[in-house]
C-alpha positions as CSV (number, residue, x, y, z in Angstrom):
1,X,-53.0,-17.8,165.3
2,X,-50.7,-18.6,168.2
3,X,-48.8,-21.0,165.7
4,X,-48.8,-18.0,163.1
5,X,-46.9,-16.0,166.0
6,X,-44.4,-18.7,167.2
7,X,-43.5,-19.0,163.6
8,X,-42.6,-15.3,163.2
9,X,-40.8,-15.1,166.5
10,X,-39.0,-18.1,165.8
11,X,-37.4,-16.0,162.2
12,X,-37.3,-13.0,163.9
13,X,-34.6,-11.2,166.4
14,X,-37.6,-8.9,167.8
15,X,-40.6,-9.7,170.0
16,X,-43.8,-9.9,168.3
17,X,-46.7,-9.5,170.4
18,X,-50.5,-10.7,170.1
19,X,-52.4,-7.9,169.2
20,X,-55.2,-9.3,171.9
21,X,-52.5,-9.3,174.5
22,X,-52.2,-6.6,177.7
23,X,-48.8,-5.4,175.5
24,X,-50.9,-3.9,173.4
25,X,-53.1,-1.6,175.9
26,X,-50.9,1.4,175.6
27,X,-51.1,1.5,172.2
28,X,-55.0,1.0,171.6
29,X,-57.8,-1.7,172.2
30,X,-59.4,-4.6,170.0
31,X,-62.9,-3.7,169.3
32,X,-65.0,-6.4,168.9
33,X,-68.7,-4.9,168.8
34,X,-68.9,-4.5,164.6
35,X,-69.7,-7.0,162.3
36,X,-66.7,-6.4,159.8
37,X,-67.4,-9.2,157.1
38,X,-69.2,-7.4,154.7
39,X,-66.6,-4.8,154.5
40,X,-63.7,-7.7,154.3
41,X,-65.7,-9.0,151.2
42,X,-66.2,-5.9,149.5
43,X,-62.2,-5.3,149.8
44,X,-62.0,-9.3,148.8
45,X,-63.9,-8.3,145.2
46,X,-62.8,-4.3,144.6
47,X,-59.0,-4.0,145.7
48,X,-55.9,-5.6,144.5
49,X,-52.6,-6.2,146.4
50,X,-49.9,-4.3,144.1
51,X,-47.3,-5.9,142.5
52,X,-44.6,-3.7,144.6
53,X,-45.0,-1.3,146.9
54,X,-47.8,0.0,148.3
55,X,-51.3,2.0,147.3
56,X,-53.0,4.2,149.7
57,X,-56.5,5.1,149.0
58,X,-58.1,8.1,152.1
59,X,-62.0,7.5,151.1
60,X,-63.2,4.7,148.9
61,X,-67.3,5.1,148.4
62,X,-67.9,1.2,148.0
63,X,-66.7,1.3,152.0
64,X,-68.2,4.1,152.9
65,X,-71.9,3.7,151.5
66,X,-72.5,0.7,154.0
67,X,-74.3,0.4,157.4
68,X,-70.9,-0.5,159.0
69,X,-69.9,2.9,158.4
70,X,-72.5,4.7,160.4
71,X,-71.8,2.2,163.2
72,X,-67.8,3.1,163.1
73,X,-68.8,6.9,162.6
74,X,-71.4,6.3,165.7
75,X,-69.9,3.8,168.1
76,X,-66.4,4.6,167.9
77,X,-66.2,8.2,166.5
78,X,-69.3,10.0,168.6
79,X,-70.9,11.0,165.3
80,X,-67.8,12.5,164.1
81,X,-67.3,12.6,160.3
82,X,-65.0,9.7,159.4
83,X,-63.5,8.3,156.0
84,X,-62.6,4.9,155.2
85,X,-60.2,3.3,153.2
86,X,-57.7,0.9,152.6
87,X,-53.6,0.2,152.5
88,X,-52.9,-2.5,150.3
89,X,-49.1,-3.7,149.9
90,X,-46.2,-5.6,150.5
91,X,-44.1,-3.6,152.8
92,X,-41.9,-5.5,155.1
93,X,-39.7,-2.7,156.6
94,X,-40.8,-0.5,159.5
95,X,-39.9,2.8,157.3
96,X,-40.8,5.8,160.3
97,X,-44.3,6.7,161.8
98,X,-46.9,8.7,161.7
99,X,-50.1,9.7,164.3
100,X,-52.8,11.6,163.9
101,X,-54.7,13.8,166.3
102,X,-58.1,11.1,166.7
103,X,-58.0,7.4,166.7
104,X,-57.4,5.3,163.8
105,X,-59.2,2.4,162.9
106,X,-57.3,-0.8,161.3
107,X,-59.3,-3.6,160.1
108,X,-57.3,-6.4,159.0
109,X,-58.6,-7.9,155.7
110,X,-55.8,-10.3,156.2
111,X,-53.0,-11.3,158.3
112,X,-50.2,-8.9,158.7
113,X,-47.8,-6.6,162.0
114,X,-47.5,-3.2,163.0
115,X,-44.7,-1.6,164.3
116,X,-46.2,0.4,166.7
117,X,-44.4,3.6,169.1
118,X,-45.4,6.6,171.3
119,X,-45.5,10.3,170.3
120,X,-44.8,11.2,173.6
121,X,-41.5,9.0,172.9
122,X,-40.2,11.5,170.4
123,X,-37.5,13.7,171.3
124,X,-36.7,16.7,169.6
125,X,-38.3,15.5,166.5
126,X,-36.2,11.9,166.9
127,X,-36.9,8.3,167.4
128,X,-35.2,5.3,168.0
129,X,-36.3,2.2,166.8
130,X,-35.2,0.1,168.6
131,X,-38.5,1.6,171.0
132,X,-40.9,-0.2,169.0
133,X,-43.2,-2.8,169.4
134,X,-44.6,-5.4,167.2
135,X,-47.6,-6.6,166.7
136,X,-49.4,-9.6,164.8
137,X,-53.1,-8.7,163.8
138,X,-54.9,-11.4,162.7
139,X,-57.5,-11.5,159.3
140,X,-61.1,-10.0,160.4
141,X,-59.5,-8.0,164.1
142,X,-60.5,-4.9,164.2
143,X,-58.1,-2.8,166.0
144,X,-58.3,0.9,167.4
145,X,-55.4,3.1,167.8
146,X,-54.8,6.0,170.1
147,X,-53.9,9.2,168.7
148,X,-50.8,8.9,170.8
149,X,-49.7,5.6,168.7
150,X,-47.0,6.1,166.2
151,X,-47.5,3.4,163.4
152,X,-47.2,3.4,160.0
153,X,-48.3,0.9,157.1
154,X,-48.9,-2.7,158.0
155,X,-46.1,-5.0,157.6
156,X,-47.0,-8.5,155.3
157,X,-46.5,-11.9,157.0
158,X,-47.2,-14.2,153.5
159,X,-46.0,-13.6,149.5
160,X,-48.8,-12.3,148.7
161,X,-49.0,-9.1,150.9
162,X,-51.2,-7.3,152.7
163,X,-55.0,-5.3,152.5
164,X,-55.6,-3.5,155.3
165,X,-58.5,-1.3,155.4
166,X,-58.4,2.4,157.4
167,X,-60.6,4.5,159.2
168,X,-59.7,8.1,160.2
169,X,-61.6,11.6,160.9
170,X,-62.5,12.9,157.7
171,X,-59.6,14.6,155.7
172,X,-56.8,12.8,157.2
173,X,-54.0,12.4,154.6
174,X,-54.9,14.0,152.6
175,X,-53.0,17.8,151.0
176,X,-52.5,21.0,152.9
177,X,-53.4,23.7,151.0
178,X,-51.0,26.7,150.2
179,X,-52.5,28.8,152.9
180,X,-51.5,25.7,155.5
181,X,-48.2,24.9,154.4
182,X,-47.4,28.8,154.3
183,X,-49.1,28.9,158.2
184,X,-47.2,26.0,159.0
185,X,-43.8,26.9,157.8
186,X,-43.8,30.6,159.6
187,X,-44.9,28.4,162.8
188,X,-41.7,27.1,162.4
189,X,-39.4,29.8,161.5
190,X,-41.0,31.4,164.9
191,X,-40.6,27.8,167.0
192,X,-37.7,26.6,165.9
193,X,-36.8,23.0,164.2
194,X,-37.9,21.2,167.5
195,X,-41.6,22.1,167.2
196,X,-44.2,19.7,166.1
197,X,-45.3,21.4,163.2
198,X,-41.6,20.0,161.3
199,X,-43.5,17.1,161.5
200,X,-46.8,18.1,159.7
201,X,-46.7,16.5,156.2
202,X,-50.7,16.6,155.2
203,X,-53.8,17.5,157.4
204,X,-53.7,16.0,160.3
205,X,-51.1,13.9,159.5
206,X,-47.5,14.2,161.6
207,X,-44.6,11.7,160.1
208,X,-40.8,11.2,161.1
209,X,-39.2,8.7,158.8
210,X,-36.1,6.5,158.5
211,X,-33.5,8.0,155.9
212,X,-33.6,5.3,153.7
213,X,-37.4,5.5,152.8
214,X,-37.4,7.5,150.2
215,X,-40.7,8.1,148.8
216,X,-41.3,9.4,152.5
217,X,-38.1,11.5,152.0
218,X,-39.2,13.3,148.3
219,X,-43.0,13.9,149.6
220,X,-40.8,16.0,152.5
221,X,-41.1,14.2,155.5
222,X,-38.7,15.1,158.5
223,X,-36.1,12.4,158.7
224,X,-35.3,11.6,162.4
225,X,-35.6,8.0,162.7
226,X,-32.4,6.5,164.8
227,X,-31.6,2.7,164.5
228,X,-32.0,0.1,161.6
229,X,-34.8,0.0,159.3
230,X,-35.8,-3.4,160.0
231,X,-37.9,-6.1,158.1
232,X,-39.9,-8.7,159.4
233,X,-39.4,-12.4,158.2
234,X,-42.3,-14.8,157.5
């Protein structure tokens, strides 16, 4: 692993961090309590790495019918209702962020880096990039999040990409419904651009994006990402 990470750093003009390193105890904690193999194989035989881009999938039922689940949902959640699912891909730029009110959950099916931030970083509904972190995640960590992270999809470190497989209070990502987005967009017109809710794209789900990441753009995410969209070598 340490080789993996001198390699990076050695192609890269930022810092990348271990994931099991004190850098990373603002942002979240390794959790080492769960037995994750058996989820790692199921996403090994069911889930493919696209050919470009990424696929996002909120609840997938050959994840969440296992005894791992009601471990997560117990030991890590306090009972909560949880989904699980995966982020396959072969993203290399940061792109923007997003956070969630609850922790989420990133098990890493293979090798890959987050760009990680802080919400209480974000001014006015901005960010500057050059305020991130970076972080290489081994295959089989399991890695929580706080709810004050800003992160966004895993960034690949090989060819072949990246599977990633996500945990998250039930509902997260997915659509607001009419009555929501109508709630949410008079909670701005009485706020003012500056409140949070400018950043609510789907439930429970708050994003500020680069300008150049358009699929982020088009699904109406608020653009307020300073500083270049960088990509990680490997």
């Amino acid at each position: 692993m340490m080789d993996k990470i001198v390699e990076l750093n050695s192609k890269n003009d930022v810092r990348i961090h271990d994931v099991n390193s004190s850098h990373f105890k603002s942002y979240g904690r390794v959790i080492k309590e769960i037995n994750v193999d058996n989820l790692i194989s199921i996403m090994d035989e069911k889930t493919e790495i696209p050919s470009d881009g990424n696929v996002y999938e909120p609840s997938i039922s050959d994840l969440e019918n296992t005894k791992e689940y009601e471990e997560i949902k117990t030991l890590l959640y306090g009972g909560m209702p949880i989904q699980i699912g995966y982020c396959n891909g072969k993203n290399s730029l940061y792109n923007g962020f997003e956070y969630h009110k609850g922790n989420e959950v990133n098990i890493a099916v293979t090798d890959f880096v987050l760009a990680l931030g802080h919400s209480y970083d974000i001014e006015n509904n901005t960010y500057d990039f050059n305020d991130a972190e970076v972080f290489f995640v081994p295959k089989g960590t399991v890695v929580s999040m706080f709810e004050t992270t800003l992160h966004l999809s895993p960034i690949r470190v090989e060819d072949d990409g990246f599977k990633d497989i996500v945990v998250l209070p039930k509902g997260t990502n997915t659509d607001l419904s009419s009555e929501e987005k109508e709630e949410r967009d008079q909670l701005i017109k009485e706020k003012g651009d500056s409140c949070e809710e400018v950043l609510l794209l789907q439930k429970n789900k708050w994003v500020i994006c680069h300008d150049n990441k358009q699929p982020l753009v088009e699904q109406g995410a608020h653009v307020g990402i300073f500083g270049e969209n960088k990509s990680i070598n490997y």
